[in-house]
Structure formats: C-alpha cells, structure tokens
C-alpha positions in Angstrom: 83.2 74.7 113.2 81.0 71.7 111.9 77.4 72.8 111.9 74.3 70.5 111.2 71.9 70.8 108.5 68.0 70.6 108.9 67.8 67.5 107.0 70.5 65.8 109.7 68.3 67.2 112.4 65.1 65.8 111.4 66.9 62.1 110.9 68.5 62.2 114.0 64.8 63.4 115.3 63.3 60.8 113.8 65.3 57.8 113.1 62.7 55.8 111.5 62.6 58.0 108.4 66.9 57.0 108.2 65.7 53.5 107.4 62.9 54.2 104.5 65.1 54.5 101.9 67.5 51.3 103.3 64.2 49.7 103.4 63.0 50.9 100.0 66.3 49.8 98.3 66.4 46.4 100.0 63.0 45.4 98.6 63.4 47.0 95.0 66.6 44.9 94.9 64.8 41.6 96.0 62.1 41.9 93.6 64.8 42.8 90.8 66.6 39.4 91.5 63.2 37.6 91.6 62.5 38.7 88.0 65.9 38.3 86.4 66.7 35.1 88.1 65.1 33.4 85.2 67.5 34.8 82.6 70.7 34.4 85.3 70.1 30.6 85.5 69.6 30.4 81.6 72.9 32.2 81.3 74.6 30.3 84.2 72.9 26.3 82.3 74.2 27.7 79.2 77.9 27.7 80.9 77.2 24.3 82.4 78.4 21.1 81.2 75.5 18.9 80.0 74.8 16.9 82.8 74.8 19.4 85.1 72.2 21.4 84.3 69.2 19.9 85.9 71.4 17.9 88.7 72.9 21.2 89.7 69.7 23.5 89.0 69.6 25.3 92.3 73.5 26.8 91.2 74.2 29.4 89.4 77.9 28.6 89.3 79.0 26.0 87.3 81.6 23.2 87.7 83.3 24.7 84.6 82.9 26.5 81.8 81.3 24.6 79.2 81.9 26.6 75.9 81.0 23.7 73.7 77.9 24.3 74.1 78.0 27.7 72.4 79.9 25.2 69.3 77.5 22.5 69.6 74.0 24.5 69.6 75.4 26.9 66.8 76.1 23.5 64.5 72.4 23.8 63.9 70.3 21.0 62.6 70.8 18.8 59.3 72.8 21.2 57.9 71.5 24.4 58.9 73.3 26.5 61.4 72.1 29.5 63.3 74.1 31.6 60.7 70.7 31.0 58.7 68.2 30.9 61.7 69.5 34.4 62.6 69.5 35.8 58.9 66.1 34.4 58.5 65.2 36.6 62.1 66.2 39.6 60.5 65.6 39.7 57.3 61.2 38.9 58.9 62.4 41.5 61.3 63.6 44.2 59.2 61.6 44.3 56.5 58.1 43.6 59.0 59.4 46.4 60.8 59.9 48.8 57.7 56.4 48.2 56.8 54.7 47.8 60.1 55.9 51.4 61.2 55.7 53.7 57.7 52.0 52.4 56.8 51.1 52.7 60.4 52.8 56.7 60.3 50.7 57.3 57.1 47.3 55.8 58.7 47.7 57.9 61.6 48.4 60.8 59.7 45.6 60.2 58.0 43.4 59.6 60.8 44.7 62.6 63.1 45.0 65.3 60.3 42.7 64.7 57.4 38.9 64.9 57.0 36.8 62.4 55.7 33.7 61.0 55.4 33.0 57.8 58.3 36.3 58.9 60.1 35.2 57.9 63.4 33.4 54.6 62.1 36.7 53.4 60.5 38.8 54.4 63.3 36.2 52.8 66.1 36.6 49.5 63.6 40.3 49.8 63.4 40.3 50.0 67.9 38.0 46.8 67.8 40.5 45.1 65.7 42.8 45.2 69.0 40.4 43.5 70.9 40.6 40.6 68.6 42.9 37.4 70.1 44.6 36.3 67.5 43.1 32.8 67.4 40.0 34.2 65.5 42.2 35.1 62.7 44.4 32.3 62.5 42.4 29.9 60.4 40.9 32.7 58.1 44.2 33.8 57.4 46.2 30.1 56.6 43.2 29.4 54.2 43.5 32.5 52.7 47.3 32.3 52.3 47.6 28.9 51.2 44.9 29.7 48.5 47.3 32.2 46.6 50.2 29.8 47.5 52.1 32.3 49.9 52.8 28.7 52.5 56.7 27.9 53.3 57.8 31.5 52.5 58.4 34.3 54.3 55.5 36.7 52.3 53.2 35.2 55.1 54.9 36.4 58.1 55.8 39.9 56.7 53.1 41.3 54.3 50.4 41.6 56.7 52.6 43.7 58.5 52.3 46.6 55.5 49.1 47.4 56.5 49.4 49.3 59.2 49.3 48.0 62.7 46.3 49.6 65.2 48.7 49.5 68.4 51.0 51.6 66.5 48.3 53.6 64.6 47.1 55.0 67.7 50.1 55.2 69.3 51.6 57.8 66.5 48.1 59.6 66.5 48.5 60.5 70.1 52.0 62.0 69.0 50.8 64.2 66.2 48.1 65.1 67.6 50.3 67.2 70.1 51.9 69.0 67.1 50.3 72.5 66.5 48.1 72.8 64.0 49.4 76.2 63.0 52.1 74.3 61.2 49.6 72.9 59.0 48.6 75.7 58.0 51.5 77.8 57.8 53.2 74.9 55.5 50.0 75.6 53.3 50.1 78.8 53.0 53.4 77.9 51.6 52.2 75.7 48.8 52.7 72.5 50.7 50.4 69.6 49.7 49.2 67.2 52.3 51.8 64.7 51.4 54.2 67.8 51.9 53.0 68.6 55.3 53.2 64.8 56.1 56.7 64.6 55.1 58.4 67.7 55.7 55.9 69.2 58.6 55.0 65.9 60.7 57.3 63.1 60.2 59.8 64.8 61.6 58.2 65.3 64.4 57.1 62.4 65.3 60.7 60.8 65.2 60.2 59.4 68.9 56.9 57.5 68.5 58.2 56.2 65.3 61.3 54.8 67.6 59.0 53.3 69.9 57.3 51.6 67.4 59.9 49.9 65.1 61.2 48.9 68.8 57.8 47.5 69.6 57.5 46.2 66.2 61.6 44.6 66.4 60.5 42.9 69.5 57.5 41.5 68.2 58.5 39.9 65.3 61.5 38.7 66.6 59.7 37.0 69.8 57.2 35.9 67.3 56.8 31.8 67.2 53.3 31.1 65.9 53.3 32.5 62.6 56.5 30.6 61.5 55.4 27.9 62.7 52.3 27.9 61.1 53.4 29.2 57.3 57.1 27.8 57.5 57.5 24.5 56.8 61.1 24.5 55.4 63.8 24.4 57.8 66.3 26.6 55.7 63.5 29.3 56.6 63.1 28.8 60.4 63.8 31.9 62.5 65.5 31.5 65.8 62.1 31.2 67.6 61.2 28.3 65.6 64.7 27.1 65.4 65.0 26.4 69.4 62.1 24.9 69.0 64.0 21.5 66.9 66.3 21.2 70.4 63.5 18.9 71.7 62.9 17.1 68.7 64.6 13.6 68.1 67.8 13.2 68.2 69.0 16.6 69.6 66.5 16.0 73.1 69.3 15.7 74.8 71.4 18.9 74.1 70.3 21.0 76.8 73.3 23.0 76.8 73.1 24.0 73.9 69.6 25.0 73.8 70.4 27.7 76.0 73.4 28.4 74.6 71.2 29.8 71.8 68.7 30.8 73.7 70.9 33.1 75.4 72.4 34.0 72.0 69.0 35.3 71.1 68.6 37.9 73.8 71.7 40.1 72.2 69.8 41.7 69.4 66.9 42.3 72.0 69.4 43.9 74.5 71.0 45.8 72.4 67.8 47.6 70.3 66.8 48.1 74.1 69.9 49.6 75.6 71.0 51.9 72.7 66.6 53.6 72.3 65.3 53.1 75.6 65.6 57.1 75.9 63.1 56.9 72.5 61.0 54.1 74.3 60.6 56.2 77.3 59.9 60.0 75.3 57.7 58.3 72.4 55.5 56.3 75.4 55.3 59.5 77.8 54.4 62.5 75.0 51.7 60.5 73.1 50.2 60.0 76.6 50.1 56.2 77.0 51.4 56.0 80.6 
C-alpha cells in the first residue's frame, strides 16, 4: 500500500510552494543566458563566414562553419603568429605569477606572525596602496622605467610584480592568521628558526590561499592590456591582449572572423586554470574570510 509522505501533503496543501523552485530555476536560468550570451555569440561569429557576422548578428547559428577563420587569425601579423603572442602570454604570466604570489606569502607572513617596530603603520600604508587607481601610477612608473632603459621588454610588465601584491598580502594574512599559534611555538621549541616555521609550519598550510592567488594573479596578467601596451613596443613581444588589439589596425580591419577566432582561442587557458582550481578558489576565498 502506497502511503504519502509529509512533504507530498504539504504541496498538495499548498500548491503555491510546488512552483517556487520551477519559478526559482526558471529565473536563475534566464539570468545565466543573459550573462553568457556575450561569449555564445563570440563563439557562434567566430564560426561565421566573414560577412555574416554583423548581417546575421541576432543568430547564433551560422550558415556554415567557417574554420578559416581559426587559419586566418592564427597567421598573425607581419610575420608573427599567435604561436608567439601566446608564448609571450605565458612566459608574463608565469613568471608574474611566481613572483606575485611567493613575495606576497613572505610579506604576509611577515606581517601576521612577526613583531616589529611600525607594524601597523606599514601595513595601514600597504591597504592604502589598494585604494590607489592605477592611473596615478602610470606616468611615475613609464618615467622611471624608461630612465633605466627597461622600455620594449618584458622586465616592465613582470618585475613589479616581485614585490608583493597588497590584494594578495592580505588575502594570505587572513589565512594564516587562522593557523594556531601553538605551532609556532612547538616548531620552536624544536629549534625551528622563523624561516623554518615559515617553510615547514605555515606554507603548507596555506596551500589554498596560495591557489587563489596565482589564480587571481593568472587571470590578471593574462587579461592585462595596458601595461603591454604601454612598455611594449615590439610586436615579436605582444601578448595576446595586445595582439587582438592589431585586428583593427590597417589592413587586417576587415577580418572580423578571425578576431574572434582568437578571441575565443584566448579564453581556453582562462577556462581551464578555472575548471581544474575552482575547489581552491572557493576554500582559499571562504577560510581567509573574504566572503
């Protein structure tokens, strides 16, 4: 004999609450589509033949399949094919990344752990830093580079980013400061030094936040179009921000296809760093307390 739960009885006692979560799913979906429709038609113009892109903007289904556009925007510029724009990407990436997150571990380590003298001064000075757009720096900075003749290289773009970055500073202090400080001083006790306790003690524990911020730092840098712009002027060096950029220039105005063709193209590495952390992204964020 069939009997009926106390759940079924209250939806079939109210029927209204049968339709929240239809209701609820419906609209989550909607606003879903709304904000990947942008990267759907990219992906669907990149398929498109030429001349269909803006005639048929309003279809996300093209005529045919228009690969060439894939051959055509990969061909590059004068010589230079995205082989290089993307090595040029990662190599900034990489190493930025490197040296953004392990002098930003240390600094917070030092900031969350160690005594000494103007502590909070230098930390309230390194938080005002974040407040600061980065159009007050801009000038500063190309003077000061092209004075020690750092323009039209890469040490520009990726030296700054070995000395520490705040967001990222404070970010891994919020993380070690939930580690005990009985380890500290049970990893003394043992003859550990305070580099000892920062490598054996704390950096391992940290591992999460230190996820979140080479992901944070990988998008970053690899979104990044001003700085190249500004300190690049050589386009063997362009990264594929700056590289997209040359698809409205001159000759090549008229390649929309494969424009995004690349454009798509430059989403993989972003999808993919996403997809195979987000579980880092989503512990690092929620133990350091930044929700």
């Amino acid at each position: 004999m069939l009997t009926t739960s106390p759940a079924q009885t209250r939806l079939k006692a109210n029927p209204r609450k049968r339709w929240k979560p239809i209701l609820f799913h419906l609209v989550v979906g909607l606003l879903a589509l709304v904000m990947i429709y942008p990267i759907l038609w990219m992906i669907s113009s990149s398929l498109k033949p030429n001349g269909e892109i803006f005639s048929q903007a309003y279809n996300l289904i093209p005529s045919r399949i228009a690969w060439e556009n894939y051959r055509s925007g990969w061909a590059g510029f004068a010589g230079n094919t995205f082989t290089t724009f993307f090595k040029n990407s990662l190599i900034i990436v990489v190493v930025s990344t490197i040296g953004a997150v392990a002098s930003s571990a240390v600094v917070a380590y030092g900031f969350a752990r160690i005594p000494f003298a103007g502590k909070g001064f230098w930390f309230a000075c390194m938080m005002m830093t974040m407040m600061l757009p980065h159009d007050v720096t801009m000038i500063p900075q190309y003077v000061m580079f092209s004075k020690i003749g750092w323009l039209s290289s890469f040490k520009p773009v990726i030296v700054p980013q070995f000395f520490a970055v705040p967001f990222f500073v404070f970010l891994i202090m919020q993380f070690i400061r939930t580690i005990p400080h009985d380890l500290d001083e049970a990893a003394k006790m043992d003859g550990c030094s305070k580099y000892g306790i920062f490598f054996r003690i704390v950096l391992p524990l940290i591992v999460p936040s230190i996820v979140t911020a080479a992901i944070f730092s990988f998008y970053w840098r690899w979104d990044d179009f001003i700085n190249p712009l500004l300190y690049l002027n050589n386009p063997k060096l362009y990264p594929v921000s700056l590289a997209l950029k040359m698809f409205l220039d001159g000759d090549s105005v008229n390649n929309w296809g494969g424009m995004f063709a690349m454009a798509t193209l430059s989403l993989v590495p972003i999808f993919l760093i996403f997809f195979v952390f987000q579980r880092y992204i989503v512990e690092g964020i929620s133990t350091s307390g930044l929700k």
